[in-house]
Backbone as JSON Lines, residues from 0, in Angstrom:
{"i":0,"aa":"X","n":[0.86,-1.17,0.0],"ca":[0.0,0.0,0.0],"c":[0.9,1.22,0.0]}
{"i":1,"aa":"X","n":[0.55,2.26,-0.98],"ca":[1.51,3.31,-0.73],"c":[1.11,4.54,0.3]}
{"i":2,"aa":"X","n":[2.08,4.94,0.2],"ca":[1.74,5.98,1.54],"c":[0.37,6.98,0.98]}
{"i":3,"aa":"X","n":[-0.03,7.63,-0.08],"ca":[-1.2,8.21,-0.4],"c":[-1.99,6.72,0.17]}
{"i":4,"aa":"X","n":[-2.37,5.49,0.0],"ca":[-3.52,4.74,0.02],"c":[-3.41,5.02,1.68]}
{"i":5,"aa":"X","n":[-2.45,4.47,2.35],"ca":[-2.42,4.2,3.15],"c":[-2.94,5.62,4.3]}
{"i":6,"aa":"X","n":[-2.48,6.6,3.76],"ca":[-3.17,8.04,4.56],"c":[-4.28,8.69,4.47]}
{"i":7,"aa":"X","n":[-5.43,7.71,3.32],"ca":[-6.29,8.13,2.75],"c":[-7.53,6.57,3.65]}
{"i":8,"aa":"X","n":[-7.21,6.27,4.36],"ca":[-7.6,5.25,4.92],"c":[-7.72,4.28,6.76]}
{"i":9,"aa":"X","n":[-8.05,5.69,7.24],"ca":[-8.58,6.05,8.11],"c":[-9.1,4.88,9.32]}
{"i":10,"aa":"X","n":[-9.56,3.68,8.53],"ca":[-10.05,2.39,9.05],"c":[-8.79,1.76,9.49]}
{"i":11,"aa":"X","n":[-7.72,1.92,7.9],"ca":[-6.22,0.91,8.13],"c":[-5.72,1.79,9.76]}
{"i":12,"aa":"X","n":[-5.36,3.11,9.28],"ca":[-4.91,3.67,10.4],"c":[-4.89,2.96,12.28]}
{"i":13,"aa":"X","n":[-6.77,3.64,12.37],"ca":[-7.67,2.89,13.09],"c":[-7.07,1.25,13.94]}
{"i":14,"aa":"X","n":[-6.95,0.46,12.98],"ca":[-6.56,-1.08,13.11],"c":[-5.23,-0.9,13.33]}
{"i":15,"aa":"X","n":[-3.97,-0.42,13.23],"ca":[-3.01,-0.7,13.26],"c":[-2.7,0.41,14.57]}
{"i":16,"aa":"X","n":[-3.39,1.61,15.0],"ca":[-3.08,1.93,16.29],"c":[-3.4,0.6,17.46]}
{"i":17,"aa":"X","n":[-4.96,-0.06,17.23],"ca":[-5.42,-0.51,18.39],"c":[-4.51,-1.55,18.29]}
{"i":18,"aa":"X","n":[-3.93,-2.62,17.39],"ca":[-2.89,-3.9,16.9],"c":[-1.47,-3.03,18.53]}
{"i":19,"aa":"X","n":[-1.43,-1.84,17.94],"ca":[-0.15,-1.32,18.61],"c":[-0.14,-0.89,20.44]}
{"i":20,"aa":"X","n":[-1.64,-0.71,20.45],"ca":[-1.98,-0.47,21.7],"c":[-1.89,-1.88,22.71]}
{"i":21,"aa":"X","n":[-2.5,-2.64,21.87],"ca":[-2.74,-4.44,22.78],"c":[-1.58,-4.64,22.74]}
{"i":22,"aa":"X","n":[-0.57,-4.31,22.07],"ca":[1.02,-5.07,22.02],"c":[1.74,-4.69,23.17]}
{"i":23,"aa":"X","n":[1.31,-3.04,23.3],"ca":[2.1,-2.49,24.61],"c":[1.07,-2.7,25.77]}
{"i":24,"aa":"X","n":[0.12,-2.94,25.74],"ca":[-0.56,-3.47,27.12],"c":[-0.38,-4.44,27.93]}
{"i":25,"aa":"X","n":[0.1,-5.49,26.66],"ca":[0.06,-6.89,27.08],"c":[1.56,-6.95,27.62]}
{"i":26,"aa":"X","n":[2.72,-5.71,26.99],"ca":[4.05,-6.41,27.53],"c":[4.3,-5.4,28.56]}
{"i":27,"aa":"X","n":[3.29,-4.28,29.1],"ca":[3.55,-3.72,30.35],"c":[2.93,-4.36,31.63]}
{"i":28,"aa":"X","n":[1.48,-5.45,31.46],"ca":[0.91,-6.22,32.31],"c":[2.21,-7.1,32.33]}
{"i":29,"aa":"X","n":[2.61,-7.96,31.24],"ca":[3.46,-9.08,31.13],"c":[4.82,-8.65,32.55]}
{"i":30,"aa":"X","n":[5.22,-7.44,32.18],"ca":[6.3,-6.61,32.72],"c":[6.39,-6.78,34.32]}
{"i":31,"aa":"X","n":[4.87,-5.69,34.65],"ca":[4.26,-5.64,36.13],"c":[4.07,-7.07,37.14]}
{"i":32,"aa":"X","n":[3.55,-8.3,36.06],"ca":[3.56,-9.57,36.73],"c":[5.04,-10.18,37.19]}
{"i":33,"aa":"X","n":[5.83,-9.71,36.45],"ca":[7.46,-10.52,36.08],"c":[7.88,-10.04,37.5]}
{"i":34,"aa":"X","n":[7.53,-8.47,38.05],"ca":[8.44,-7.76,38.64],"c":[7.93,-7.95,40.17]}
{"i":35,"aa":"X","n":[6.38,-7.85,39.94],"ca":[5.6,-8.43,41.18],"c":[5.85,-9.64,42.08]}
{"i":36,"aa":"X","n":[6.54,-10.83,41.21],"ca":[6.82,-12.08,42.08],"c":[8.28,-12.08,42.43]}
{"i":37,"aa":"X","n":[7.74,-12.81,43.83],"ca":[8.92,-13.14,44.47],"c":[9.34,-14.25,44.36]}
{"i":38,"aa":"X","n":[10.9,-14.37,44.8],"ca":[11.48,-15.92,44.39],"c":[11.34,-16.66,45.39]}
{"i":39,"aa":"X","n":[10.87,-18.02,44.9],"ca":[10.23,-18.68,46.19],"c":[11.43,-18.97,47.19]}
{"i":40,"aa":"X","n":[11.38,-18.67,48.61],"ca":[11.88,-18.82,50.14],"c":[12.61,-20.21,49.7]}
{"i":41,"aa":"X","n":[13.44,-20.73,49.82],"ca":[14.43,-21.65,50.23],"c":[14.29,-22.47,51.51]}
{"i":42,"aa":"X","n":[14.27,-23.55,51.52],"ca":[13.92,-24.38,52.87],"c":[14.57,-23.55,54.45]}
{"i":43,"aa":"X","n":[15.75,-23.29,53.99],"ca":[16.44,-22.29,55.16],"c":[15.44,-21.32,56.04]}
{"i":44,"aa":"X","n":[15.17,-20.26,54.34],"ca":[14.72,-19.52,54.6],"c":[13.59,-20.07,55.38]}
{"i":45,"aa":"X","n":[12.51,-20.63,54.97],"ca":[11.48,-20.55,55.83],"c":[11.39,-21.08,56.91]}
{"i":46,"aa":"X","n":[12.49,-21.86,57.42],"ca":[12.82,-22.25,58.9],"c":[13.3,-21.4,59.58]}
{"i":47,"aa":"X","n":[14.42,-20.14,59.19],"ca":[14.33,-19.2,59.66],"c":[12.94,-18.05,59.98]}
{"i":48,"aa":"X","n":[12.13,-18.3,59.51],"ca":[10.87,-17.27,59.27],"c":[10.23,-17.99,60.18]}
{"i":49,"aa":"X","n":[10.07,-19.25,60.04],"ca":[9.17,-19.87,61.43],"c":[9.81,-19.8,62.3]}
{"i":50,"aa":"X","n":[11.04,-19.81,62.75],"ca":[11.95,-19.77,63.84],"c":[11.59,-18.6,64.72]}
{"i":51,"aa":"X","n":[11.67,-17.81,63.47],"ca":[11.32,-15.78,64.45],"c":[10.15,-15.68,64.89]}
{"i":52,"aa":"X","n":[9.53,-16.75,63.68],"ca":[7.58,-16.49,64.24],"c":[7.26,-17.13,65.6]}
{"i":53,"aa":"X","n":[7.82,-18.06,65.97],"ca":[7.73,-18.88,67.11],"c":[8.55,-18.29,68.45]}
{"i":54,"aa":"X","n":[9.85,-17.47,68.48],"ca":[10.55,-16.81,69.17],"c":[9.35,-15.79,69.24]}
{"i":55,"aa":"X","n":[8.6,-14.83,68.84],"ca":[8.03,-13.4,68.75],"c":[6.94,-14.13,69.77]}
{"i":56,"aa":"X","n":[6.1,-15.1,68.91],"ca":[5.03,-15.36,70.1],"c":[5.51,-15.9,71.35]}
{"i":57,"aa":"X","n":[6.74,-16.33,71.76],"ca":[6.93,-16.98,72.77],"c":[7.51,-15.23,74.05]}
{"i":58,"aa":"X","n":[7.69,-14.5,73.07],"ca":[8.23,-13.16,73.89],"c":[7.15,-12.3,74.13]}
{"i":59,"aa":"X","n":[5.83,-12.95,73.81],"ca":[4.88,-11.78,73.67],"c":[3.72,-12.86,74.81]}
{"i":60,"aa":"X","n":[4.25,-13.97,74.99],"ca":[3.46,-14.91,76.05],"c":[4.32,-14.49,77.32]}
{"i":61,"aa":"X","n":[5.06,-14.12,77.51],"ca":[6.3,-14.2,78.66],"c":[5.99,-12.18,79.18]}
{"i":62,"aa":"X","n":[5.17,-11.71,78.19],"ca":[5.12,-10.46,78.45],"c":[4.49,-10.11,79.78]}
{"i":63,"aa":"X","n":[4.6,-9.57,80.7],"ca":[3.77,-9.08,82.21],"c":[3.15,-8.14,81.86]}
{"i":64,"aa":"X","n":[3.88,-7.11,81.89],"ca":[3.12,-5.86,81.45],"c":[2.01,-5.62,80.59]}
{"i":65,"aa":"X","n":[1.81,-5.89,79.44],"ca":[0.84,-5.82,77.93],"c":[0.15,-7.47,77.42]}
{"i":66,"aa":"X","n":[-1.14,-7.49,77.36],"ca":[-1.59,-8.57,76.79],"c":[-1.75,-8.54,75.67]}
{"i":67,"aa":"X","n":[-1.8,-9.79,74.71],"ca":[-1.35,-10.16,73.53],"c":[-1.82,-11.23,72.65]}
{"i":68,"aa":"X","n":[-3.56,-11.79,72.79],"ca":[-3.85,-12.34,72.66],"c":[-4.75,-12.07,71.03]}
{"i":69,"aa":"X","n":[-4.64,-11.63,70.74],"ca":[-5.06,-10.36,69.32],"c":[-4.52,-10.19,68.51]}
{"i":70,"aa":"X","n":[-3.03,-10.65,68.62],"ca":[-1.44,-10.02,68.02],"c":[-1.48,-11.6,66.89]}
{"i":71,"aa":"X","n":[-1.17,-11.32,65.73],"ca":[-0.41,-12.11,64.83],"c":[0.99,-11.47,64.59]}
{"i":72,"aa":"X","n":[1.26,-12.53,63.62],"ca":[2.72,-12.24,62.75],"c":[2.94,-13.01,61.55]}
{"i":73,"aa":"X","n":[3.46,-12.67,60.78],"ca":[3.66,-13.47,59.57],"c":[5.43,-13.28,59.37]}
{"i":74,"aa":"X","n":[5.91,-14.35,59.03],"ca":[7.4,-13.59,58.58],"c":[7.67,-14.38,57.46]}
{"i":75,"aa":"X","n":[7.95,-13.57,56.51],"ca":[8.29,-13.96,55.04],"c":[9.56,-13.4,54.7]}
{"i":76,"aa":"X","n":[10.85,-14.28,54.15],"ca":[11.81,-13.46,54.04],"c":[12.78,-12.72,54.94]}
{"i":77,"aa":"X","n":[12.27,-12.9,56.12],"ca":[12.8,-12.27,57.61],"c":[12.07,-10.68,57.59]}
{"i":78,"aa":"X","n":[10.7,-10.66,56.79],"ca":[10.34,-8.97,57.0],"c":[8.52,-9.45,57.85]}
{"i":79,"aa":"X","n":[8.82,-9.19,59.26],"ca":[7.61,-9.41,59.57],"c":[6.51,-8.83,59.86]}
{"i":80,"aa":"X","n":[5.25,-9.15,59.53],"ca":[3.85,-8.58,58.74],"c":[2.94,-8.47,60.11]}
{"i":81,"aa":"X","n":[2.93,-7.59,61.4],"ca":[2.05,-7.88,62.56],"c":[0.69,-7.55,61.52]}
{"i":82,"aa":"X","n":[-0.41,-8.72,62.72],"ca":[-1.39,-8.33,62.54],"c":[-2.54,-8.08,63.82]}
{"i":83,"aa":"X","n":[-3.94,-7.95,63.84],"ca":[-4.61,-8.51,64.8],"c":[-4.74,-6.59,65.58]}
{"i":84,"aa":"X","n":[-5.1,-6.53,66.65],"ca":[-5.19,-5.15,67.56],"c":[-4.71,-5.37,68.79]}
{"i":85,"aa":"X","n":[-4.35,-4.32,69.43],"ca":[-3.98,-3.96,70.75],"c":[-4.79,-2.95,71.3]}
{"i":86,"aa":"X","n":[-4.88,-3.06,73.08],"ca":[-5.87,-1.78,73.16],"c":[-5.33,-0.54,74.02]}
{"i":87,"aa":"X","n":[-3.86,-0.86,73.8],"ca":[-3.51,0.79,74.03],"c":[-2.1,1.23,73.36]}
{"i":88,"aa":"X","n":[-1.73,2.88,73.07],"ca":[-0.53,2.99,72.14],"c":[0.54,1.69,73.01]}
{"i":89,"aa":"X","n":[0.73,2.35,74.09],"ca":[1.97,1.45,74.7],"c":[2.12,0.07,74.22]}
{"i":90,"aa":"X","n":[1.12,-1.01,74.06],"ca":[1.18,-1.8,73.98],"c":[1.36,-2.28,72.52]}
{"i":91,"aa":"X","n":[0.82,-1.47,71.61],"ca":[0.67,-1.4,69.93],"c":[2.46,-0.99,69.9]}
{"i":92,"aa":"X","n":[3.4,-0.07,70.15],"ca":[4.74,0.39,69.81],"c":[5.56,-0.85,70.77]}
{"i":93,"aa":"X","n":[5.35,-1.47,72.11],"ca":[5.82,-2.3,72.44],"c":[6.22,-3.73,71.33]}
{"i":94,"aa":"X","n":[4.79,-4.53,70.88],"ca":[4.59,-4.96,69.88],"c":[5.63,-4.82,69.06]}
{"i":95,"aa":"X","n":[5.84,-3.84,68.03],"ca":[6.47,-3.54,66.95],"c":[7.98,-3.57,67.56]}
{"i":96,"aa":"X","n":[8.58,-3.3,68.7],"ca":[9.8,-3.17,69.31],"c":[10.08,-4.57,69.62]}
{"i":97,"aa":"X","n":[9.13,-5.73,70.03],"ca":[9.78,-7.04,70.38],"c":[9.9,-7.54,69.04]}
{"i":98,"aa":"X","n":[9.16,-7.21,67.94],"ca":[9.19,-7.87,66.7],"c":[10.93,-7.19,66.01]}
{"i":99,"aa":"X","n":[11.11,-5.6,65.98],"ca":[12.26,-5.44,66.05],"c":[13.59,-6.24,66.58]}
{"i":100,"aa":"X","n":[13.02,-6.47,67.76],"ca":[14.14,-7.66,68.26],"c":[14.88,-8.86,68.15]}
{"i":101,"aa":"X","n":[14.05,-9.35,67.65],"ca":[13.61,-11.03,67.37],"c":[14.89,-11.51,66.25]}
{"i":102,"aa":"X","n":[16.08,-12.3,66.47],"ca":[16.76,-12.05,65.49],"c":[16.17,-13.42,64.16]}
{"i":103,"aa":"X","n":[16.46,-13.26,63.06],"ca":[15.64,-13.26,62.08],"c":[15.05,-12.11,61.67]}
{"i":104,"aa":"X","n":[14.54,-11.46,62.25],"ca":[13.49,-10.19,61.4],"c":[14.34,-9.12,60.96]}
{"i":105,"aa":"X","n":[13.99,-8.8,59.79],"ca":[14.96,-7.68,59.34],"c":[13.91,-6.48,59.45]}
{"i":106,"aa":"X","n":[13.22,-6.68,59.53],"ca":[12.19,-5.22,59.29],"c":[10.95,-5.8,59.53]}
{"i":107,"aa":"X","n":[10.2,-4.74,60.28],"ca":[8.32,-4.93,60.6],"c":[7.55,-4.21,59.62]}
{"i":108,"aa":"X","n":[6.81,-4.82,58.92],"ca":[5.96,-3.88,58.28],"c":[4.21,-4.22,59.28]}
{"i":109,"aa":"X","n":[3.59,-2.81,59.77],"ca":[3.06,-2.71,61.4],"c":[1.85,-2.39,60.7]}
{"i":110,"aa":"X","n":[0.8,-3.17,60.61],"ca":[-0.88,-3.51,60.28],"c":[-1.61,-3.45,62.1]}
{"i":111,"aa":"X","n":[-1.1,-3.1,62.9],"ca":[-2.02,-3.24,64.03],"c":[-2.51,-2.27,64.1]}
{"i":112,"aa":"X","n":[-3.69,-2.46,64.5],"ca":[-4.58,-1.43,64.84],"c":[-4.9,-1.36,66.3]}
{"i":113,"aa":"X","n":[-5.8,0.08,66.66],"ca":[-5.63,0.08,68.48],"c":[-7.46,0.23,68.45]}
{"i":114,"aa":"X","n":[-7.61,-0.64,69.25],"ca":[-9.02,-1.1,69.66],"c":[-9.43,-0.42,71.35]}
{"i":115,"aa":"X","n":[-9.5,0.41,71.6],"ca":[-9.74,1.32,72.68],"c":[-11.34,0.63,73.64]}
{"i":116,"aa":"X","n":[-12.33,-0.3,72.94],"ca":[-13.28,-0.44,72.98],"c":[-13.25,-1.98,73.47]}
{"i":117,"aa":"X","n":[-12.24,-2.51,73.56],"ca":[-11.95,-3.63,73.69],"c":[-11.67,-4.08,74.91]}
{"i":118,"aa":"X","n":[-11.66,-3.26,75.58],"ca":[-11.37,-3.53,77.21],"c":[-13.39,-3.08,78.0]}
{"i":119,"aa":"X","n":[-13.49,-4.16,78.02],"ca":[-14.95,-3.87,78.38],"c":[-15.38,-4.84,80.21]}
């Protein structure tokens, strides 16, 4: 097709943007999925991750001061994921400081929430 047919043809145009659009959609989803996964944990690894998870709850049973029956953890990678509520600041920043501790954990990423209503 020469360039007059081809500029005189509005439909071709049309078809060969949307052809160009799905091409780059599909290899920026393709892209976003590639970059999104993680490489699966290594037997080590996840004996280390249960190791910390089992140390954290055993430091948070031994606690006097703050109760802790509300509190999760997840540890993936050595970065651990609290979950669950606490019902006062002290006890919510305590939390995040024994998880700091715990060797295994390299970092807390802190989902607790403070439940004020919970002491009834």
């Amino acid at each position: 097709m020469s360039r007059k047919a081809y500029s005189e043809c509005p439909a071709s145009r049309r078809w060969w943007r949307t052809i160009g659009s799905a091409v780059i959609c599909t290899g920026v989803v393709m892209l976003a999925a590639a970059c999104a996964a993680d490489p699966p944990r290594t037997l080590e690894q996840q004996q280390s991750d249960m190791k910390a998870m089992q140390e954290y709850y055993s430091r948070l049973k031994s606690e006097r001061d703050y109760y802790y029956p509300h509190v999760t953890i997840r540890v993936e990678n050595g970065v651990a994921h609290l979950g669950g509520y606490v019902w006062n600041d002290q006890a919510l920043y305590h939390a995040k400081e024994v998880a700091s501790t715990v060797p295994g954990i390299t970092s807390v990423v802190d989902n607790l929430e403070l439940d004020v209503d919970g002491l009834r």
